[in-house]
ZAMARGU-4260 file (C-alpha; in steps of 0.2 Angstrom, whole numbers, plus 5000, padded with zeros to 4 digits):
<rodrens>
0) 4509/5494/6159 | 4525/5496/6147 | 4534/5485/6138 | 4553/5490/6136 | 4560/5496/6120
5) 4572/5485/6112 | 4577/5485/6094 | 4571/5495/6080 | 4558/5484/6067 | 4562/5486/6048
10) 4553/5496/6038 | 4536/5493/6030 | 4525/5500/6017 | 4515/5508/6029 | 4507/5524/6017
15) 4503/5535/6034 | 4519/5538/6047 | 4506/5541/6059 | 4504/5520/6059 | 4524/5519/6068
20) 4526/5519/6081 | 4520/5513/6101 | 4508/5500/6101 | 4496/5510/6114 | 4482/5499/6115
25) 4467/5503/6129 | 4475/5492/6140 | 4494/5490/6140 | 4507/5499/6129 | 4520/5490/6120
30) 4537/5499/6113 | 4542/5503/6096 | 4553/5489/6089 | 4553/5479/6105 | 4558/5463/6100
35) 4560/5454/6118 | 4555/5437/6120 | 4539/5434/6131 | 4548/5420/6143 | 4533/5421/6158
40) 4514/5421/6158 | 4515/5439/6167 | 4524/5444/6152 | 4513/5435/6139 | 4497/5442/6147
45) 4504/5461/6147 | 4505/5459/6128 | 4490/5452/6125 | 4480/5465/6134 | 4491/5480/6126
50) 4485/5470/6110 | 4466/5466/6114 | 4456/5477/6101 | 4454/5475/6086 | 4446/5456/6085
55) 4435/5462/6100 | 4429/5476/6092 | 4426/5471/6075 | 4418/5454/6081 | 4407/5465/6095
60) 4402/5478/6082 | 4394/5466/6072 | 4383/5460/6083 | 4373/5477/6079 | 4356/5483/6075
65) 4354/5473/6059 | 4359/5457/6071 | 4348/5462/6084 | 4333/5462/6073 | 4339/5446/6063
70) 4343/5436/6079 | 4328/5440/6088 | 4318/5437/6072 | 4325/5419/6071 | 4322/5415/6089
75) 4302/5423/6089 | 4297/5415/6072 | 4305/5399/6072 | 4310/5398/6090 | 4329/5388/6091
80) 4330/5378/6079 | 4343/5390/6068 | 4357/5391/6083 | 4365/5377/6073 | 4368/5391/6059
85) 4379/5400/6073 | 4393/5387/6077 | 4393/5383/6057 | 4399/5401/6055 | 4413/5401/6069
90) 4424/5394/6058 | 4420/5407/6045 | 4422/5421/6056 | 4438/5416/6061 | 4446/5411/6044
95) 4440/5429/6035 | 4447/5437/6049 | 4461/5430/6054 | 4466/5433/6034 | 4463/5451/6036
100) 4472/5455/6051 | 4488/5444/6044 | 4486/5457/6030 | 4488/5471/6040 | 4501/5466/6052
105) 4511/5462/6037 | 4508/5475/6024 | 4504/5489/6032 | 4493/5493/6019 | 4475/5495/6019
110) 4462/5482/6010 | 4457/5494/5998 | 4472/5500/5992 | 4478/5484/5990 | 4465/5478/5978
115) 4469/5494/5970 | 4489/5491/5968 | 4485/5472/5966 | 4470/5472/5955 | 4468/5487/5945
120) 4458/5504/5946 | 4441/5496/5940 | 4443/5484/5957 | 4449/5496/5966 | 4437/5508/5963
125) 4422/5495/5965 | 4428/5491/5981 | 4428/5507/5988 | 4412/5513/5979 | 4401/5496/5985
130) 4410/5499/6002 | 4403/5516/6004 | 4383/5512/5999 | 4383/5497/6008 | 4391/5505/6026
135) 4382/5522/6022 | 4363/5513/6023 | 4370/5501/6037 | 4376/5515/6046 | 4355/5523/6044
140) 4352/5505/6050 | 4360/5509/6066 | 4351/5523/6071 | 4337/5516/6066 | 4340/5504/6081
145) 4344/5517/6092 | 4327/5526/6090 | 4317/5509/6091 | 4328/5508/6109 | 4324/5526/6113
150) 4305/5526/6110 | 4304/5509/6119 | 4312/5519/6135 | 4301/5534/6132 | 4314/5546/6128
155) 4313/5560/6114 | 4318/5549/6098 | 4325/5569/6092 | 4335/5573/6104 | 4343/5554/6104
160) 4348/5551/6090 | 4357/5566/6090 | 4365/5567/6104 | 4370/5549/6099 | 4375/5556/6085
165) 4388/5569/6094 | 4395/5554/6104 | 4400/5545/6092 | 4407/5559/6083 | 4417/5564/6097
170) 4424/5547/6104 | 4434/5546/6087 | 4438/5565/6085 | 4449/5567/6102 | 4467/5563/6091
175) 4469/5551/6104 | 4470/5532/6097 | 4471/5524/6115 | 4456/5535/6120 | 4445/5528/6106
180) 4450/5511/6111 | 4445/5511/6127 | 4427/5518/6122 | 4426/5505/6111 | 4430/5492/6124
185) 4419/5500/6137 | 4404/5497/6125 | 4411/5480/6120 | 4407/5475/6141 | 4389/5483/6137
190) 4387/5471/6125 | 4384/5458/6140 | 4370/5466/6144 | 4361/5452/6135 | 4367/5439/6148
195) 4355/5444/6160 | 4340/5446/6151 | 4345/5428/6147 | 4345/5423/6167 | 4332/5430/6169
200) 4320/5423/6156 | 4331/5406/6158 | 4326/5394/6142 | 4328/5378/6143 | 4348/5373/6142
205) 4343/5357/6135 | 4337/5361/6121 | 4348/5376/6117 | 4362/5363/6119 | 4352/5350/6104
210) 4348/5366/6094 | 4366/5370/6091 | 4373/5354/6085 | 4356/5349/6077 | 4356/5355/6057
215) 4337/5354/6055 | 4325/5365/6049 | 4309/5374/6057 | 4294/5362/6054 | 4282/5366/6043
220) 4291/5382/6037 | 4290/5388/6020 | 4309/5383/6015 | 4310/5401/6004 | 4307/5410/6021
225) 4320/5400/6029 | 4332/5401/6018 | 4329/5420/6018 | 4332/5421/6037 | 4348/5409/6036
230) 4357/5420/6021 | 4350/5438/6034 | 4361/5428/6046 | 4375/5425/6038 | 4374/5442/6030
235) 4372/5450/6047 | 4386/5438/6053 | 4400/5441/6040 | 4400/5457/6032 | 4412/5466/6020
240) 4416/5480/6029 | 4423/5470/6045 | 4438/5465/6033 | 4441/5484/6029 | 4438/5490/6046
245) 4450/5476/6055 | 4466/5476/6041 | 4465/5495/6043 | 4463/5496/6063 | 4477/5482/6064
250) 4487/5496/6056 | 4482/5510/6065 | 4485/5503/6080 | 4504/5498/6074 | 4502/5477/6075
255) 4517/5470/6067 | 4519/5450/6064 | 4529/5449/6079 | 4510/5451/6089 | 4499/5441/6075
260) 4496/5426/6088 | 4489/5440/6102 | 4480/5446/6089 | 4472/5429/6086 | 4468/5426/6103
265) 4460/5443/6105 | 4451/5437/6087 | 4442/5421/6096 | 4437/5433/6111 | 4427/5443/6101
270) 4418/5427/6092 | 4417/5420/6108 | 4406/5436/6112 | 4398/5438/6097 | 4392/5419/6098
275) 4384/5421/6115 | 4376/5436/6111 | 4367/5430/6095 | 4363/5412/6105 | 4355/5423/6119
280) 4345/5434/6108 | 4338/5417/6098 | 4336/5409/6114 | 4327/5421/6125 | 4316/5427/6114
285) 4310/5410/6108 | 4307/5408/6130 | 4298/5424/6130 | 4288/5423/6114 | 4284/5402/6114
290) 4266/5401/6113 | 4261/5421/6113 | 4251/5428/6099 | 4266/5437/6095 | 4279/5419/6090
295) 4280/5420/6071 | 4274/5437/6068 | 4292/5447/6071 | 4289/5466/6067 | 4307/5473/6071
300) 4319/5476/6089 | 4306/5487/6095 | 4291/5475/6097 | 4305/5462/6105 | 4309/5476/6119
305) 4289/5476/6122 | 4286/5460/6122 | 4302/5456/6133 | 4293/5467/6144 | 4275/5463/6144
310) 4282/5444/6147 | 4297/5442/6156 | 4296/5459/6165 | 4301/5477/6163 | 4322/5474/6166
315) 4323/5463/6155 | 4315/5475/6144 | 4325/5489/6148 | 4342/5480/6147 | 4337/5473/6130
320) 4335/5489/6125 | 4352/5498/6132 | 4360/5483/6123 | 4353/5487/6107 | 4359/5507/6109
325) 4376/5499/6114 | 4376/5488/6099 | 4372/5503/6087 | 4384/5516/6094 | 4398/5503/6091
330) 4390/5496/6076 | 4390/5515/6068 | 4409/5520/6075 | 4414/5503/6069 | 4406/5503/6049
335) 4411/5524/6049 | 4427/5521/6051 | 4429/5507/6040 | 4423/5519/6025 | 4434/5533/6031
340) 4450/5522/6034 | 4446/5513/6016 | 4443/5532/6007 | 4460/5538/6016 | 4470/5525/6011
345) 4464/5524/5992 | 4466/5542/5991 | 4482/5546/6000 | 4474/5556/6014 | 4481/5555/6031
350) 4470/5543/6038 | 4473/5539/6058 | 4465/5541/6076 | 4480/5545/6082 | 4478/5562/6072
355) 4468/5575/6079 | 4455/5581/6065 | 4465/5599/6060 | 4478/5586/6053 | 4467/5574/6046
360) 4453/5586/6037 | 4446/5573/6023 | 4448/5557/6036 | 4436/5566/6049 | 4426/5573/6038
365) 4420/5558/6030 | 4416/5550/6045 | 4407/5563/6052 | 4397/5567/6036 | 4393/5547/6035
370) 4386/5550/6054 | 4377/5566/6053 | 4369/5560/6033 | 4363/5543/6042 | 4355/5551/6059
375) 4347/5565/6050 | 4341/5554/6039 | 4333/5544/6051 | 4324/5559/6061 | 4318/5565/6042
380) 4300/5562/6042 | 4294/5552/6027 | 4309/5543/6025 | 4309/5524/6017 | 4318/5515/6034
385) 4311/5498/6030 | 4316/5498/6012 | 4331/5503/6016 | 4336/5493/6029 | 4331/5478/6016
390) 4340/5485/6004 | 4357/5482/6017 | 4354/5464/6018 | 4350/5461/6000 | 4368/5472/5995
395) 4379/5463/6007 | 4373/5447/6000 | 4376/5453/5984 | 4394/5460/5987 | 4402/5447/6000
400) 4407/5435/5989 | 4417/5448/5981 | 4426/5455/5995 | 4429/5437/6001 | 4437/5432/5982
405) 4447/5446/5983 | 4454/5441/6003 | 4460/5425/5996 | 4471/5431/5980 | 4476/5442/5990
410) 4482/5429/6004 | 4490/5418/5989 | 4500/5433/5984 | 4518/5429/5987 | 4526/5447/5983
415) 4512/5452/5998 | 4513/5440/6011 | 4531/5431/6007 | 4530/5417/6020 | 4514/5424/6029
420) 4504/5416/6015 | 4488/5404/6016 | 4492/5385/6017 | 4484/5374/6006 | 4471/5369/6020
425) 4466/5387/6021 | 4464/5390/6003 | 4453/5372/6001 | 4443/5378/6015 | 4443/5396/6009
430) 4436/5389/5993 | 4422/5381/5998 | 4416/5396/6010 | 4416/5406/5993 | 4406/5394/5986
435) 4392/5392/5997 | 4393/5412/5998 | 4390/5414/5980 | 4375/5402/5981 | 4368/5411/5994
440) 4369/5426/5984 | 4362/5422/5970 | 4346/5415/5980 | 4346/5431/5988 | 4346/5441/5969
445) 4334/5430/5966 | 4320/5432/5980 | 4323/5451/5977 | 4321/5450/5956 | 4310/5438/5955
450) 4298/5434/5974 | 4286/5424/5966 | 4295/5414/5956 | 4309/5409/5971 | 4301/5394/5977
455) 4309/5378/5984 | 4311/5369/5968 | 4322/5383/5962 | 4333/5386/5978 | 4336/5368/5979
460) 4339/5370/5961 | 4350/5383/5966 | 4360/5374/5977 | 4361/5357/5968 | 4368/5364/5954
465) 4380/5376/5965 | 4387/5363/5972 | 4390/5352/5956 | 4397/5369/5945 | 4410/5371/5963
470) 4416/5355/5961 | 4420/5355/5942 | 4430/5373/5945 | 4440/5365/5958 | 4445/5350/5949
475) 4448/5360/5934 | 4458/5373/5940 | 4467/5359/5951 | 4464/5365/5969 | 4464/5349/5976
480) 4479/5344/5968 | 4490/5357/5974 | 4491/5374/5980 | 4499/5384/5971 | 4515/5394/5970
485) 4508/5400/5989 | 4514/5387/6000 | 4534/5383/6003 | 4540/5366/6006 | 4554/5375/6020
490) 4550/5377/6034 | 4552/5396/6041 | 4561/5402/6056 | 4551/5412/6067 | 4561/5424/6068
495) 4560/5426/6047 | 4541/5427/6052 | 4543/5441/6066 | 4554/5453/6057 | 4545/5452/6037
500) 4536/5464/6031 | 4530/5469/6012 | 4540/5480/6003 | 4536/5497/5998 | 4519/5495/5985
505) 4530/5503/5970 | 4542/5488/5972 | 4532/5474/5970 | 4531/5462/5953 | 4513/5463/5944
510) 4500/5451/5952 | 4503/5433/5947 | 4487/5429/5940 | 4483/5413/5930 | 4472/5412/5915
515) 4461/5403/5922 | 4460/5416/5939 | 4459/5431/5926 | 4442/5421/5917 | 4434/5418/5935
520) 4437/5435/5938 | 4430/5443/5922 | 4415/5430/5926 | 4413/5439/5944 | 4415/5456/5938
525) 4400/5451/5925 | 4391/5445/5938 | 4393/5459/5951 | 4387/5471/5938 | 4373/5463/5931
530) 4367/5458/5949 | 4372/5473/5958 | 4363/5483/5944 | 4347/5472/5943 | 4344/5474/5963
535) 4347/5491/5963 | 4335/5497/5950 | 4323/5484/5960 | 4325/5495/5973 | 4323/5509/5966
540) 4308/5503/5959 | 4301/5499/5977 | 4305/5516/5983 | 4295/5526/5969 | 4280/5515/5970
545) 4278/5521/5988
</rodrens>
């Protein structure tokens, strides 16, 4: 289905002509510059599906391996009790998101080189080089989750993973962008292979339901252990490289403003999605698991697939594991290109699925150096999976609060946005998100640093005082009493919405940054390094003693 060409939109700061042009989505194609209203509900829904994409995908991708194995360790240790941890991060999800893809329909510009142009070369080139180690050990992760799946079905772990491997390699390689798209769609509907295995396992709705809006804690847990799980959730849920990956797909796939409210819609899909998966996971295996010498002993995705299978049936079983290879092809296209699409756009390479990989050497290249590193590292016999797939969970924590500081200057930043920036609301809410993330990392520094010493008197400790030093930064930097210089008293037409776009980079004024802003961000920097440092060498540590 086509939508007819109209007018021609104005120019942007788009750094690869390969990102003008036709919106030619998996499932509709919407002209250049077409600027028609959308007057009837025929018309309205052929947009959206020539939109529906990037939110999908993004939001279905991180319901990956690393998710599968935290879920399904949240529902066979402690049964349902977290599901309330779930709808507390839909409002997350949606916010970090939605600020990403406004970013890319209205810049045109990648989130790493905006950091870069906006913040400097040291951020900059932070950004990019925490992206790359953290996507590089969750892309091992994947595979990792693909050879669990594989040895569970009884088929050769070797040949799997590789020609896994080769699959993902080639859905992205075709110079075809629409072609990519509706791969990734197709393995967005494999996800639902979860909802059977939920059927047919059937826990109990009532308590699912009471689980979800009941904030409570698994009795007589150890609260350290808990709180570990909760920030693996969070981690799992929200990552860094889903704000890289959307801002730059929102581009590739030529999303201007005039489609950021399809994009939103195509945005809560995918948590919808997301949502039900993780509830299912949680929920069915608590069903399968509750009152089994296996409930509270999780060992990894693999023992799940066995235990589904020893006691709910071999289908279940089977589908749990077909879901889990879906997940990880996704999950490893998805966090692949995110690196590449972040590398190119820092670097100046031509960096798009709509270029076939003769024209686009150093863009293909990475990503299928990231895939074919990751899968043989997997197959490499010896190699330290477990630590590091710990060492991605304790990383992102690490990092997130970062990325996400950096998502809401960027969002206050005027000369970027013009009228598309944050409301106050958004920044107030934004804030406190940061907040809570920052607290959680540093628990998480903490367990990793020092695991004896991270008990419940010092993560209460942790968070009491979070929660006091958050409040005295907000009232002194003044965000309750105003917003900013972000927020216009106006009100703008929707067509000035529509058509504006930011200028080209070398036109914009230096970043107005406060004093204040430039202290907190000399603090974070300090903090970044010291912790990123500290958990590193721990790490490293780790993996020589073995």
């Amino acid at each position: 289905m086509t939508i007819s060409n109209l007018t021609e939109a104005p120019r942007s700061a788009v750094l690869d002509e390969a990102h003008s042009g036709h919106i030619r989505g998996a499932l509709g194609t919407i002209q250049h510059g077409d600027h028609g209203p959308r007057t009837t509900w025929k018309h309205r829904l052929q947009t959206l599906l020539a939109i529906i994409g990037p939110g999908l995908i993004v939001m279905v991708g991180d319901n990956d391996a690393g998710a599968f194995g935290t879920y399904t360790q949240a529902g066979q240790n402690y049964g349902t009790t977290l599901l309330w941890t779930l709808l507390l991060l839909v409002p997350v999800l949606y916010v970090n998101q939605e600020m990403v893809l406004r970013l890319g329909a209205v810049t045109g510009v990648g989130h790493a080189r905006l950091i870069l142009e906006r913040f400097g070369k040291f951020w900059g080139a932070f950004s990019v080089i925490d992206l790359f180690l953290l996507n590089a050990l969750t892309i091992v992760t994947e595979f990792i989750g693909i050879a669990l799946a594989l040895s569970y079905l009884g088929v050769s772990r070797e040949l799997g993973v590789a020609l896994s491997a080769v699959v993902i390699m080639l859905a992205v390689s075709t110079g075809d962008f629409r072609r990519f798209e509706r791969f990734a769609l197709a393995l967005c509907a494999g996800s639902l292979l979860l909802v059977p295995v939920f059927v047919m396992i059937h826990p109990p709705l009532g308590q699912l339901v009471r689980d979800m809006v009941l904030v409570r804690l698994p009795a007589d847990a150890k609260l350290s252990e808990v709180m570990l799980l909760i920030i693996a959730i969070v981690g799992t849920t929200i990552a860094p490289w889903q704000l890289f990956f959307q801002q730059s797909y929102v581009i590739d796939k030529r999303i201007t403003p005039r489609f950021i409210k399809y994009q939103r819609v195509d945005l809560w899909l995918g948590i919808v999605i997301v949502i039900i998966g993780a509830a299912a996971m949680m929920a069915f295996t608590s069903a399968a698991f509750a009152g089994r010498p296996e409930f509270g002993n999780f060992v990894d995705a693999g023992a799940v697939a066995k235990g589904l299978d020893q006691y709910a049936g071999r289908l279940p079983g089977v589908l749990f594991a077909l879901a889990l290879i879906d997940a990880s092809i996704i999950g490893a296209a998805a966090v692949s290109l995110s690196t590449a699409y972040a590398i190119g756009d820092v670097m100046s390479l031509k960096h798009s699925l709509h270029r076939k990989p003769a024209d686009a050497k150093g863009f293909y290249g990475i990503y299928f150096a990231l895939i074919a590193v990751s899968a043989g590292l997997v197959l490499t016999p010896g190699a330290p999976l477990g630590l590091l797939t710990n060492a991605v969970q304790t990383l992102a924590g690490v990092l997130l609060p970062s990325a996400t500081v950096f998502l809401l200057l960027l969002c206050n930043d005027r000369a970027v946005l013009g009228p598309w920036v944050n409301s106050r609301s958004m920044n107030l809410f934004t804030g406190a998100v940061i907040a809570v993330l920052v607290m959680l990392s540093i628990i998480l520094t903490a367990s990793v640093l020092f695991p004896e010493a991270t008990n419940e008197t010092v993560i209460l400790s942790i968070l009491g005082g979070g929660t006091a030093a958050s409040l005295i930064i907000a009232l002194a930097s003044g965000v309750f009493r105003k917003s900013g210089d972000v927020q216009t008293k106006r009100p703008v037409k929707p067509h000035t919405l529509d058509s504006w776009r930011m200028p080209p980079l070398a036109q914009l004024p230096p970043t107005p940054l406060s004093p204040a802003s430039r202290v907190w961000m000399g603090v974070l920097r300090l903090y970044l390094v010291v912790a990123g440092g500290l958990v590193l060498i721990r790490i490293i540590g780790l993996a020589i003693s073995r």
